[in-house]
C-alpha positions, -999 to 999 in steps of 0.1 A, spaced: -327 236 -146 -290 250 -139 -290 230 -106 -291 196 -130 -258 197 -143 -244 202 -110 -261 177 -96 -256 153 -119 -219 157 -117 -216 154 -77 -240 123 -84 -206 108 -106 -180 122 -84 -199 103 -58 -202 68 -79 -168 71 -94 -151 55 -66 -179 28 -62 -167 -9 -69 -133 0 -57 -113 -17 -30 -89 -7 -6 -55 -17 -10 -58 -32 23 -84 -58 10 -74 -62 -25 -37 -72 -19 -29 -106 -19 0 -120 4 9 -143 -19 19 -120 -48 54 -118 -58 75 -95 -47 80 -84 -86 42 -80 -85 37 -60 -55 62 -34 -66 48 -30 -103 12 -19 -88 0 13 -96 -12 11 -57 17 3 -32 6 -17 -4 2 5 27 31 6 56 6 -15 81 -1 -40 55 33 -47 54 35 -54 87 2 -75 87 24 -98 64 58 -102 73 68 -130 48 58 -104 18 79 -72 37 109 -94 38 107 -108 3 98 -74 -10 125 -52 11 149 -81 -3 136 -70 -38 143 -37 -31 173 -36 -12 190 -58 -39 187 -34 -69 176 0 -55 181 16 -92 154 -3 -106 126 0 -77 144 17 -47 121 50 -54 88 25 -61 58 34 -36 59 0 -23 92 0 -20 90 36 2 66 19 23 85 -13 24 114 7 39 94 21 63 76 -9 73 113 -26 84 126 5 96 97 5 122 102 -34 126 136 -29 137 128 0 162 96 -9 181 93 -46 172 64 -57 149 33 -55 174 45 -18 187 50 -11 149 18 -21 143 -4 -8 174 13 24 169 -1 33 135 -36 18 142 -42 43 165 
């Protein structure tokens, strides 16, 4: 009977992330810019550059008032996302980190 409650909690650690989806899948590309950078869940570096209009509206964003959302998640990953855009070009940028 001691072996229940342990099993019962790695039975909910298990389920707790069940019904959840990625941010991959569950970002649209046509959110604002505003909206993107006020998720709790940035929007990864490669979906970025999966959707080029939202980087460069969002990087815009970003780049015009850094105080405000300059240190924001999506924001980060924004930055990085151009950064790598500029350097390798966007298919390079993006084969490199799908590897």
């Amino acid at each position: 009977m001691k072996a229940l409650p342990a099993v019962s909690l790695a039975v909910l650690l298990l389920l707790g992330g069940c019904g959840e989806q990625s941010d991959e899948t569950s970002i649209s590309s046509d959110r604002s810019p505003e909206q993107l950078v006020s998720r709790a869940t940035a929007p990864t570096v490669v979906w970025f550059l999966e959707n080029s209009d939202a980087l460069e509206k969002t990087w815009k964003l970003c780049r015009s008032s850094p105080g405000d959302h300059g240190s924001k998640p999506a924001c980060v990953n924004a930055g990085h996302a151009h950064e790598r855009v500029l350097m390798l070009g966007r298919d390079r940028a993006l084969s490199s980190l799908k590897q």
